[in-house]
N, C-alpha and C positions, 0 to 999 in steps of 0.2 A: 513561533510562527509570525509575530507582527514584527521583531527583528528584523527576522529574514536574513540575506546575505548567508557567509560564515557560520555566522551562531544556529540557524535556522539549518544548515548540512549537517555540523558537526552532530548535531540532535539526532537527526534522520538515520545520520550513517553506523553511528552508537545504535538505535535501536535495529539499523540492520546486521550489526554485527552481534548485538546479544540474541534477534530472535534465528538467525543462523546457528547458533552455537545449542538455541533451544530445539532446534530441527536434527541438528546430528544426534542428542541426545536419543528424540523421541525414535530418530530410524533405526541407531544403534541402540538398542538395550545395554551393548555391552559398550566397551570403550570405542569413539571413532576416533580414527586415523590422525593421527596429530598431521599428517601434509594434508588432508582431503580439509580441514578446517582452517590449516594457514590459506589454501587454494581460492576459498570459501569468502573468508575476511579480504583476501586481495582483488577479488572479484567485487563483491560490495561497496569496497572503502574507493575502488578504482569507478565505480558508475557514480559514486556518489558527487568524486570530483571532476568529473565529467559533466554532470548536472550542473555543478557549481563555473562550471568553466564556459559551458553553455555549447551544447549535444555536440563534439566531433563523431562525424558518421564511421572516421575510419578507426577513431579508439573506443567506442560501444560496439565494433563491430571486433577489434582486437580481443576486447575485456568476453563477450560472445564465445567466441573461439577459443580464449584461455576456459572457459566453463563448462565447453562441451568436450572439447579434446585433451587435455591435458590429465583429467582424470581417467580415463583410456588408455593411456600412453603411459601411466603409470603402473594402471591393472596391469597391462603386458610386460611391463620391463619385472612387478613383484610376482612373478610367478601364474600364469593367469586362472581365474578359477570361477566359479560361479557367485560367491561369497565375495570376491572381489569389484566382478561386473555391476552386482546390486549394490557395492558401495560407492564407486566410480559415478552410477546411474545418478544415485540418490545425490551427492554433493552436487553433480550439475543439477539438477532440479532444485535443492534448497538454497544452492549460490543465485540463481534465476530470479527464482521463487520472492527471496527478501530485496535479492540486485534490482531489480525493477521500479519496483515502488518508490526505494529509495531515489533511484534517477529523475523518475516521472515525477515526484513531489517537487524535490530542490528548482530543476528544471521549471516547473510549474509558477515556482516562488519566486526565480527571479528573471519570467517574463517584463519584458518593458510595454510601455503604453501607459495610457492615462484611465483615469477612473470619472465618469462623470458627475461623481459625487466628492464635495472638498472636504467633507469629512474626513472620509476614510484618505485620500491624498495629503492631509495634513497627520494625520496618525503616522500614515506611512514613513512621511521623511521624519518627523520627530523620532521615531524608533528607531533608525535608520543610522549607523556611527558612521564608521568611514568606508560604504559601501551604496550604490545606487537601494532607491527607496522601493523602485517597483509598485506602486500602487495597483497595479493591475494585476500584476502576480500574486498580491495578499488578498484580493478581492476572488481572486479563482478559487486559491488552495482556501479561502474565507465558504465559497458554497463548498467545494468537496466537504473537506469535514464538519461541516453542519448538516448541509444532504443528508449524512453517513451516520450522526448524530441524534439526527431528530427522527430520522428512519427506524433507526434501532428502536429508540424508546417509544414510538409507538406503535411499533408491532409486538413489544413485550406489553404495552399498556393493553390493546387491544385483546390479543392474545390470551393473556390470562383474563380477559375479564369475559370473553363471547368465542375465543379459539376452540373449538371442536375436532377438528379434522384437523389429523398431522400432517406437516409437512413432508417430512422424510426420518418414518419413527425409525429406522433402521442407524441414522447418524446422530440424530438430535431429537431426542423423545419431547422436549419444550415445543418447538417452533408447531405454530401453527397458519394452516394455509390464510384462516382470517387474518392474523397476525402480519402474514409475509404480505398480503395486498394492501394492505392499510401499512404497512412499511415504506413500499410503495410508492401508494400516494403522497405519505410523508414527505417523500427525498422529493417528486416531484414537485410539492408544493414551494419546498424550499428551494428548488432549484429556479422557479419562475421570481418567487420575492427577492433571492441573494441579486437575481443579475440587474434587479431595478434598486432596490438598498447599496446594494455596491457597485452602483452607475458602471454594469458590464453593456449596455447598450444590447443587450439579447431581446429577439422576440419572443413571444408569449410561449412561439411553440419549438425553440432551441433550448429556452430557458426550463418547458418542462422534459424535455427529452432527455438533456442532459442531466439532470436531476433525476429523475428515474433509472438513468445508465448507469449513477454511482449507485442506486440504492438498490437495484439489482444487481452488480458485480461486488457490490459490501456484503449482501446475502451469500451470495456464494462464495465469497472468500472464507464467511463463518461456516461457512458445511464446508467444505475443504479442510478448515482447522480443524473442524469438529472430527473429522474421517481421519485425520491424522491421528488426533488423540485416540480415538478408540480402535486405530490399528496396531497403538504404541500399548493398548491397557491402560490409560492413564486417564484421572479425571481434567488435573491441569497438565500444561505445556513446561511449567517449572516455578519457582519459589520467592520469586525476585520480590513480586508485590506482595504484602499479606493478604489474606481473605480474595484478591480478583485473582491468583496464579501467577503465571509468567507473562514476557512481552508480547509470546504471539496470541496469548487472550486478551489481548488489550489493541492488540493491531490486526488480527486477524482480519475486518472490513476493510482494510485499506491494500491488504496486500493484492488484489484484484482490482479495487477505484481506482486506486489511483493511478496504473496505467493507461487504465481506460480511458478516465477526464483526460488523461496527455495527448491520447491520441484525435479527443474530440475538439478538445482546445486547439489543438492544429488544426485544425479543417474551419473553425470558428475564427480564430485569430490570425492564422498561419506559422511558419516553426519560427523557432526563437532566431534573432539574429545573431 
């Protein structure tokens, strides 16, 4: 992340292409489709370097289109069926689903602008090889995942220690409503410190909005994974990590943030040049 540039995609785009590979898994129980997974990686790996190349409206809107159509086009040419429709369905949704974030992060990264803090501007360039430093961009994607971060833990601190009333025992028997408000608060609080720590020049009440927006679409990114898992039967999403599961238990708040911040970042900053 303080990288940034290259190093800071190729990460992204790697964890979009393993937790895709963890989504076909969980939708197919059985084997999925070796083209619905090439479809899937060329979709991802194509936003990623989109992000990296800085938003074309008309190749996010190409990469789009390869994601919703193409797996259609291919139900009907293999014979068309129901079993096929829900597979077709499912790849456009899990290609979306990981493609986004990966865009929105990178994109996020390597906004331009300045930071009014020389700290974090002097971190920047020193990390920085042979690609722009982006101060601004590591001071954004710097509150997303801290927001996302300190949200989480303390609405499991909370939570277990005064959580009473479930949040949705239907998906996630853990979470509790105490827990998810003091989550909350959390991401809010950090969202108001990061933008004066990392001289984003925000007002009191951008800085807690925003901050609240990621700590509320990180919550539901995790009941989304969570529905996913117990649609699939499964306690984790797969094997990669010991003891935490797979990638999308480990990204699962971000697949939701981080588009989100993209879209607020713009209206904050404006789109990337």
């Amino acid at each position: 992340m303080i990288l940034g540039g290259p190093i800071f995609a190729l990460l992204m785009i790697w964890v979009g292409l393993a937790g895709f590979d963890e989504f076909q898994r969980l939708a197919h129980r059985d084997r999925p489709l070796m083209i619905h997974r090439l479809l899937g990686f060329l979709v991802i790996a194509g936003l990623g370097i989109a992000g990296l190349a800085g938003v074309s409206t008309v190749m996010v809107f190409g990469l789009v289109g390869l994601a919703v159509y193409t797996p259609l086009l291919a139900a009907l040419v293999d014979a068309p069926s129901a079993r096929l429709f829900t597979r077709a369905a499912l790849t456009t949704i899990g290609s979306l689903l990981l493609g986004l974030p990966v865009l929105a992060a990178i994109d996020i990264r390597g906004r331009g602008g300045a930071s009014e803090q020389p700290w974090l501007t002097d971190l920047s360039h020193l990390a920085a090889l042979a690609w722009p430093s982006t101060p601004r961009g590591l001071a954004w994607v710097g509150l997303v995942v801290l927001a996302i971060w300190v949200g989480d833990s303390a609405a499991y601190l909370v939570g277990r220690a005064i959580g009473r009333r479930l949040l949705a025992p239907m998906i996630s028997p853990r979470k509790t409503i105490a827990g998810s408000i003091t989550g909350l608060a959390g991401s809010a609080a950090i969202g108001l410190v990061c933008g004066v720590v990392f001289g984003l020049g925000l007002s009191l009440a951008a800085g807690l909005a925003i901050g609240a927006a990621v700590g509320a679409l990180a919550q539901l990114g995790d009941l989304v994974e969570s529905w996913l898992k117990r649609q699939a039967g499964v306690k984790d999403s797969g094997t990669l990590i010991p003891g935490h599961g797979g990638v999308l238990d480990r990204v699962d708040a971000l697949l939701l943030a981080f588009p989100v911040a993209w879209l607020l970042i713009a209206l904050i900053d404006g789109t990337r040049p």
